[in-house]
N, CA, C and O atoms as a GROMACS GRO file, in nm:
protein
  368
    1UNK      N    1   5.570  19.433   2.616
    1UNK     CA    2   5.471  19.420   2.512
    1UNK      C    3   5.333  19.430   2.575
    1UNK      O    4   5.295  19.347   2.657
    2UNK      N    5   5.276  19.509   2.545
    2UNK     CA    6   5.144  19.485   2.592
    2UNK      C    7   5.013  19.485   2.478
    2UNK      O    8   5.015  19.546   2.371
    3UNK      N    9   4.902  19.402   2.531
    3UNK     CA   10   4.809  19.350   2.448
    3UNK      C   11   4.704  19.374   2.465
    3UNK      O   12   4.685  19.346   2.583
    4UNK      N   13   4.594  19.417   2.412
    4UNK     CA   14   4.474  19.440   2.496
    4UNK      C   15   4.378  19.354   2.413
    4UNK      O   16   4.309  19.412   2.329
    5UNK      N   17   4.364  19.208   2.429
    5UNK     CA   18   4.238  19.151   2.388
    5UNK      C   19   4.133  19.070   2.505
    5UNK      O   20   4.169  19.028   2.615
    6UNK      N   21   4.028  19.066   2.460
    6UNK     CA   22   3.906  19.056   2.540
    6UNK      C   23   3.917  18.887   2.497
    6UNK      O   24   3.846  18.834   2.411
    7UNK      N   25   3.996  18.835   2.557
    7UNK     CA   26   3.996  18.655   2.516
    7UNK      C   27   3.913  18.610   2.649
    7UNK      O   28   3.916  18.658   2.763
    8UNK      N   29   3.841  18.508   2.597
    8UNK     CA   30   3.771  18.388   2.751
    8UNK      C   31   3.775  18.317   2.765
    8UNK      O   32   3.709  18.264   2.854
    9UNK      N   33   3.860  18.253   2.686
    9UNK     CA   34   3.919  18.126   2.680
    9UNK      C   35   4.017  18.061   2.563
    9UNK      O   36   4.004  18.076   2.441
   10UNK      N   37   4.095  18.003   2.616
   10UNK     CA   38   4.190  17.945   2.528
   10UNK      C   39   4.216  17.788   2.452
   10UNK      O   40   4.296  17.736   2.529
   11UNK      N   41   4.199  17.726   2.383
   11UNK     CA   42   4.195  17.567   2.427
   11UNK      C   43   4.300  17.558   2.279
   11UNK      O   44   4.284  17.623   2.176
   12UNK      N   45   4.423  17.446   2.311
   12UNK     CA   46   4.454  17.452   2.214
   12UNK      C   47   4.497  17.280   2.229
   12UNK      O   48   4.488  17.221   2.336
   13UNK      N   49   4.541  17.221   2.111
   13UNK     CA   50   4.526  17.008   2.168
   13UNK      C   51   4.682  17.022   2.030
   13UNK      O   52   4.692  17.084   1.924
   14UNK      N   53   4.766  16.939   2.098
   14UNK     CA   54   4.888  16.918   2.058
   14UNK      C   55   4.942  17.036   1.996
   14UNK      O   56   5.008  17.017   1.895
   15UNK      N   57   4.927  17.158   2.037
   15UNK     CA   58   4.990  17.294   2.019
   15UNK      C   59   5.125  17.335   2.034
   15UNK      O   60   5.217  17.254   2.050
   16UNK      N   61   5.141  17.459   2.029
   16UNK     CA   62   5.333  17.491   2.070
   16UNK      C   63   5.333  17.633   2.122
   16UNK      O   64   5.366  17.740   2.071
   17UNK      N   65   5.280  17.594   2.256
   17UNK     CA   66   5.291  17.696   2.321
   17UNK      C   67   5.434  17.806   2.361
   17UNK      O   68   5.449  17.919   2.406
   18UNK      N   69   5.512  17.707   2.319
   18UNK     CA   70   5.650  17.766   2.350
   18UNK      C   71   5.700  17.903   2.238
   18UNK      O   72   5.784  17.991   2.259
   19UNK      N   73   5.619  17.880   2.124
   19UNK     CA   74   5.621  18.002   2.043
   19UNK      C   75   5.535  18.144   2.049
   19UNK      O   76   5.551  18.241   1.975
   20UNK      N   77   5.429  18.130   2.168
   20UNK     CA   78   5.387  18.238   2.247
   20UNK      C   79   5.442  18.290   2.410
   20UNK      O   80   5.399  18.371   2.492
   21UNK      N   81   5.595  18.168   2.403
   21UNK     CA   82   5.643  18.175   2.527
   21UNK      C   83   5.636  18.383   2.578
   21UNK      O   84   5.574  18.420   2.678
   22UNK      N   85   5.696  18.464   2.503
   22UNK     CA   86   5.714  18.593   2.560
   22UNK      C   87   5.590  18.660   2.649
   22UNK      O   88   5.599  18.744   2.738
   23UNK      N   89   5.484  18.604   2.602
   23UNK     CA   90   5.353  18.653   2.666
   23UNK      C   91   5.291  18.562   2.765
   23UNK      O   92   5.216  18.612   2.848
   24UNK      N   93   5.313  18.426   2.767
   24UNK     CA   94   5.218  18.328   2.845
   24UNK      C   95   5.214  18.403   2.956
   24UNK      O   96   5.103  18.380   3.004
   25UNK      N   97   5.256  18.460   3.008
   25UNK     CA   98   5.279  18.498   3.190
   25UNK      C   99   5.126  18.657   3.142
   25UNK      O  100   5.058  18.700   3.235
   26UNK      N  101   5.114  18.687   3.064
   26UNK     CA  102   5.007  18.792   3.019
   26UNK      C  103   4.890  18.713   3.004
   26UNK      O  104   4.790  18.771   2.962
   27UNK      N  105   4.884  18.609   3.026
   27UNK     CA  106   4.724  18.504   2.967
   27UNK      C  107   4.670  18.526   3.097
   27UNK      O  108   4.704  18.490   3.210
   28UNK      N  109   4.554  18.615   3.039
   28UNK     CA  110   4.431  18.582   3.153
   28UNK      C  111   4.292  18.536   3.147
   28UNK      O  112   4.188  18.552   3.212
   29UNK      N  113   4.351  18.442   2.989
   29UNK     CA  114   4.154  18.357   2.966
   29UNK      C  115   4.240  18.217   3.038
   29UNK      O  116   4.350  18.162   3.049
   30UNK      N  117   4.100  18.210   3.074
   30UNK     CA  118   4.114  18.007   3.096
   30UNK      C  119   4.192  17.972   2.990
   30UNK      O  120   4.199  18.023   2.878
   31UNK      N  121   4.262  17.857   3.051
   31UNK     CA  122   4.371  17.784   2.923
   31UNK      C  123   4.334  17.633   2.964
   31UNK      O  124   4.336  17.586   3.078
   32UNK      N  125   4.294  17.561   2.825
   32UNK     CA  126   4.303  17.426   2.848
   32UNK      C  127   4.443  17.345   2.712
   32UNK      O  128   4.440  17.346   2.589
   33UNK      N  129   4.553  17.282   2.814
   33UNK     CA  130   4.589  17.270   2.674
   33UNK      C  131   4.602  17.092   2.676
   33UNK      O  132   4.633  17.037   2.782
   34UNK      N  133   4.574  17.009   2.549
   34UNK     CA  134   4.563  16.890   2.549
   34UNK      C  135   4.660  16.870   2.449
   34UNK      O  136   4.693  16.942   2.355
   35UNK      N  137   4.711  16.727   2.497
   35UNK     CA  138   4.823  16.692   2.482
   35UNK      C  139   4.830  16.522   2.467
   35UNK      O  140   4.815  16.440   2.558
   36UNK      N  141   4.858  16.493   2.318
   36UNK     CA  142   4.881  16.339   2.319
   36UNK      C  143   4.979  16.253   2.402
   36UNK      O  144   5.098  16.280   2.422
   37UNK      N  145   4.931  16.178   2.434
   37UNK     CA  146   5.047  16.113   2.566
   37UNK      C  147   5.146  16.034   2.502
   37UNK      O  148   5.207  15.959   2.578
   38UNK      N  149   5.188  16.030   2.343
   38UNK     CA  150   5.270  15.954   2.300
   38UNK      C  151   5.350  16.088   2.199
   38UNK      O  152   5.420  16.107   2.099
   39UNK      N  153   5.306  16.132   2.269
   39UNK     CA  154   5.396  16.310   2.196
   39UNK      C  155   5.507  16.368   2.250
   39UNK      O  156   5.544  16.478   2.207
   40UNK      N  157   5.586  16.295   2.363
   40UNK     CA  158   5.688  16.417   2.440
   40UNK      C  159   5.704  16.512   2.444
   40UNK      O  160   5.684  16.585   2.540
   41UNK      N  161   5.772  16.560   2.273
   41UNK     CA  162   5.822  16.691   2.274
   41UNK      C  163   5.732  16.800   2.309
   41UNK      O  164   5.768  16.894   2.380
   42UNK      N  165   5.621  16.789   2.263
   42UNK     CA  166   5.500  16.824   2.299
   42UNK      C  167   5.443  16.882   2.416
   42UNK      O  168   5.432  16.999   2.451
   43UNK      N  169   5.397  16.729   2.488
   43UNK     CA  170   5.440  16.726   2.633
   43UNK      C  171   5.518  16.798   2.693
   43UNK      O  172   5.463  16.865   2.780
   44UNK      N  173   5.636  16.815   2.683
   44UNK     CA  174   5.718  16.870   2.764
   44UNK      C  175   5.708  17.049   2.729
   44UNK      O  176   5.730  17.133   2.817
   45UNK      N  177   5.672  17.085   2.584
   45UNK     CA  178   5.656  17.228   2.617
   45UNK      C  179   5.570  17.269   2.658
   45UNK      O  180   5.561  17.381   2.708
   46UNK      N  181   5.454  17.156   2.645
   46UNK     CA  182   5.304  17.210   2.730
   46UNK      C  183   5.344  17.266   2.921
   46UNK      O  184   5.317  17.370   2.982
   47UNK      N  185   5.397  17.172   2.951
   47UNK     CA  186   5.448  17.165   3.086
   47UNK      C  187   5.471  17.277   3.102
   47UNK      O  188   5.396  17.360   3.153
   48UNK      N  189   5.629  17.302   3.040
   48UNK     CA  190   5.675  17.480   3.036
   48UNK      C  191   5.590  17.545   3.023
   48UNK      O  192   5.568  17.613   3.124
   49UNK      N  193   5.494  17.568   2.905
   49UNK     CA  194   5.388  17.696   2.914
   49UNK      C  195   5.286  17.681   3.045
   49UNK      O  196   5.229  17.783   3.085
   50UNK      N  197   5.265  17.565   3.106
   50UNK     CA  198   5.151  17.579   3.166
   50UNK      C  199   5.243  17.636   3.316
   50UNK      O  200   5.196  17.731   3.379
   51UNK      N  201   5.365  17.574   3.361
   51UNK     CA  202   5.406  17.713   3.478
   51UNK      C  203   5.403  17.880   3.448
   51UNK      O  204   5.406  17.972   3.530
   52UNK      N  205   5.396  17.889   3.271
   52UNK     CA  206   5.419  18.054   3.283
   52UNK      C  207   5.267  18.136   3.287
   52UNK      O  208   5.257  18.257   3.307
   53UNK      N  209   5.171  18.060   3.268
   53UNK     CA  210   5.034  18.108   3.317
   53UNK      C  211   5.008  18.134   3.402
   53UNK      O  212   5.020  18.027   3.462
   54UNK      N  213   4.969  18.215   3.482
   54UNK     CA  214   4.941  18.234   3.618
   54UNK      C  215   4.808  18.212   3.641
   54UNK      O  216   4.768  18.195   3.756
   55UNK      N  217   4.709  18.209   3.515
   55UNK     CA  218   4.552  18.168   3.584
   55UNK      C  219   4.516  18.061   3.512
   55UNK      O  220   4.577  18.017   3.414
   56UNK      N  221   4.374  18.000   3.582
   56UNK     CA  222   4.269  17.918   3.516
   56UNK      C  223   4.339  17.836   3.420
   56UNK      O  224   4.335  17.862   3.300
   57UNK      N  225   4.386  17.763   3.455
   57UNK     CA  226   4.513  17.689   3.324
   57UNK      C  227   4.488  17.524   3.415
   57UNK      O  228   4.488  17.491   3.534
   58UNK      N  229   4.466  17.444   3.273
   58UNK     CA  230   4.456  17.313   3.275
   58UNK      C  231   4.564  17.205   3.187
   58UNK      O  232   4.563  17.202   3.064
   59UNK      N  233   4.625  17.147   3.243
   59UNK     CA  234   4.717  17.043   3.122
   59UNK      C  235   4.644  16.910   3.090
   59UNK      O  236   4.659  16.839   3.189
   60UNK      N  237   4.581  16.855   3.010
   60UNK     CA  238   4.541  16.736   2.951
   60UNK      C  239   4.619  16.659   2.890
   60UNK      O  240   4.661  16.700   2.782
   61UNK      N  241   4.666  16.510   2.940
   61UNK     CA  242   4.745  16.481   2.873
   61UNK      C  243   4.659  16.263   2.801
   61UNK      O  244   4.655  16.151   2.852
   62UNK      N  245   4.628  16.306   2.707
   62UNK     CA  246   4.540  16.137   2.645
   62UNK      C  247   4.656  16.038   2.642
   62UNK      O  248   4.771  16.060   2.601
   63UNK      N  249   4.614  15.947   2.684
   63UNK     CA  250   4.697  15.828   2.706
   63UNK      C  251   4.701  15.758   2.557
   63UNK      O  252   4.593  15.755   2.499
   64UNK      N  253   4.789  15.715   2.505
   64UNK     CA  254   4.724  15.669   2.378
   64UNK      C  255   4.732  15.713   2.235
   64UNK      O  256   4.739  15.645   2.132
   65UNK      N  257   4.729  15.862   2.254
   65UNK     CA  258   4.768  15.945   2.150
   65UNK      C  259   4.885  16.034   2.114
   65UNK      O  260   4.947  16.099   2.198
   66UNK      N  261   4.916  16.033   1.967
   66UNK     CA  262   4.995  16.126   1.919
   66UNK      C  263   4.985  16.237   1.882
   66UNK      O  264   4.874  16.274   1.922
   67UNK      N  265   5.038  16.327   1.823
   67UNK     CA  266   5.022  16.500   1.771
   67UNK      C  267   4.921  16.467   1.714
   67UNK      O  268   4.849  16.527   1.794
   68UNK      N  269   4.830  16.413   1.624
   68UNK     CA  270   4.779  16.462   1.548
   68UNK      C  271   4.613  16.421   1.631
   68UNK      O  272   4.518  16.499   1.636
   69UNK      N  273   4.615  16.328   1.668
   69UNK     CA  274   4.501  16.250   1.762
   69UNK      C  275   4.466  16.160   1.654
   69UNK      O  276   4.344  16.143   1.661
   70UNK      N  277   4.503  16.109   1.579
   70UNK     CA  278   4.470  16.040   1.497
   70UNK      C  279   4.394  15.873   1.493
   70UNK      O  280   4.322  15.816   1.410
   71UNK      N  281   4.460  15.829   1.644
   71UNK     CA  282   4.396  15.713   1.722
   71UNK      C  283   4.272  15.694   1.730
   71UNK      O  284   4.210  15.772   1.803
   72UNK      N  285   4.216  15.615   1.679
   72UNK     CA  286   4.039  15.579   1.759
   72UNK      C  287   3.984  15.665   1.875
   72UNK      O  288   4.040  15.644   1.982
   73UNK      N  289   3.912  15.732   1.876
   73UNK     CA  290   3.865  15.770   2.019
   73UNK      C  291   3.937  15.924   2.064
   73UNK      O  292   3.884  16.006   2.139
   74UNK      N  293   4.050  15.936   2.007
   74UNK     CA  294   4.126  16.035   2.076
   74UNK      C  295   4.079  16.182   2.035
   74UNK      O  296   4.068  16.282   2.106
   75UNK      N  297   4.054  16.165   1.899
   75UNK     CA  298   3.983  16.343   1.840
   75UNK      C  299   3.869  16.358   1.912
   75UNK      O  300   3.854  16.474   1.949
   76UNK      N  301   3.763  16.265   1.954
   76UNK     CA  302   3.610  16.249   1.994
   76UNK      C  303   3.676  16.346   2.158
   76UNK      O  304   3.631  16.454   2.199
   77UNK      N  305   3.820  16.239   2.240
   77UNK     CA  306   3.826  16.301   2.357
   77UNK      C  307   3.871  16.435   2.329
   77UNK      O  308   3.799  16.513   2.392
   78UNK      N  309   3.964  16.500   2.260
   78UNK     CA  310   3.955  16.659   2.241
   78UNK      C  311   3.857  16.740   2.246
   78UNK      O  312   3.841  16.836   2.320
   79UNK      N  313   3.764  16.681   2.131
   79UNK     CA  314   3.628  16.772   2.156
   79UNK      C  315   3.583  16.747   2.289
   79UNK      O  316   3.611  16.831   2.374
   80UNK      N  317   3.528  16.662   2.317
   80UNK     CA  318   3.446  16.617   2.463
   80UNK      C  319   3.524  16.754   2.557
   80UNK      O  320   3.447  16.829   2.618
   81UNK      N  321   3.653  16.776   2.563
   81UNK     CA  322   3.736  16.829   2.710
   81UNK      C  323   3.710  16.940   2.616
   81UNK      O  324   3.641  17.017   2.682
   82UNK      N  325   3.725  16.982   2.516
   82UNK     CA  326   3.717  17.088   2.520
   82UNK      C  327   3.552  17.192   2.494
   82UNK      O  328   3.517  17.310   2.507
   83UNK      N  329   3.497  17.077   2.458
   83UNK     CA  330   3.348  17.135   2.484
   83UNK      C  331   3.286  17.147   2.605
   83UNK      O  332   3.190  17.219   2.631
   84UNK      N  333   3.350  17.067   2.684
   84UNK     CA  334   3.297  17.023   2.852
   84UNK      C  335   3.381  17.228   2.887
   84UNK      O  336   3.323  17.323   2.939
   85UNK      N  337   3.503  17.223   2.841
   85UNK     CA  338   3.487  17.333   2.942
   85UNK      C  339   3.488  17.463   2.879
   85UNK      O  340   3.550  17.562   2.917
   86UNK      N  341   3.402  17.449   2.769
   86UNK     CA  342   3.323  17.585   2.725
   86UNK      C  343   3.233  17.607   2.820
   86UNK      O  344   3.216  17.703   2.896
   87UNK      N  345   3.147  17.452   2.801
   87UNK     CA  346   3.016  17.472   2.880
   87UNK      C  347   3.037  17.499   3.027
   87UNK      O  348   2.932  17.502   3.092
   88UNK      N  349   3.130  17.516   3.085
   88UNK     CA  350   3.158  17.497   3.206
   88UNK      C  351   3.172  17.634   3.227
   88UNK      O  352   3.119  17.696   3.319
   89UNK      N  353   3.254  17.686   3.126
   89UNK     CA  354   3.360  17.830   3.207
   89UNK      C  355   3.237  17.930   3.076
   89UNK      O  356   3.178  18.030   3.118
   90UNK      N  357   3.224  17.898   2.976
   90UNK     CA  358   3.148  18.058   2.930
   90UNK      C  359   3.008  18.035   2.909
   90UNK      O  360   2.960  18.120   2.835
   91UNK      N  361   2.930  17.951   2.948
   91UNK     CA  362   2.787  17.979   2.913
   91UNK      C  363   2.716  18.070   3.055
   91UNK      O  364   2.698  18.046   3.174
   92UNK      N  365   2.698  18.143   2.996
   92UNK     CA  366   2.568  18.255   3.060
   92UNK      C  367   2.431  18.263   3.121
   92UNK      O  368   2.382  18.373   3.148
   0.00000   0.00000   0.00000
């Protein structure tokens, strides 16, 4: 399969990466993926996708939270990580 998009980054927070499993090994934007720490199933496919990346790939995992981030504090930390590494990886 091949794909030709101009991606620069990826960020996705209690996602399912395992349903883009055929391509992960084709990801070449930064990947941040965050992950509630009271989520397993979750957890555990994040894990899987993040060996089939071969670049710039981060696993976040919040102590505290479930799929949805629904906890005090926990949506605020999604944004925070994932704004921290906009500013980090695409500003110009």
């Amino acid at each position: 399969m091949e794909v030709n998009l101009n991606v620069a980054s990826i960020e996705t927070s209690g996602g399912r990466p395992d349903l883009a499993a055929p391509v992960l090994d084709h990801v070449e934007a930064l990947t941040l993926l965050i992950v509630g720490g009271n989520d397993p199933p979750v957890i555990d496919m994040n894990c899987k996708a993040l060996a089939m990346i071969r670049v710039g790939k981060r696993l976040v995992i919040i102590p505290g939270a479930a799929h949805l981030f629904e906890e005090p504090g926990t949506l605020e930390k999604v944004a925070e990580l994932a704004s921290d590494c906009f500013v980090k990886h695409l500003t110009v």
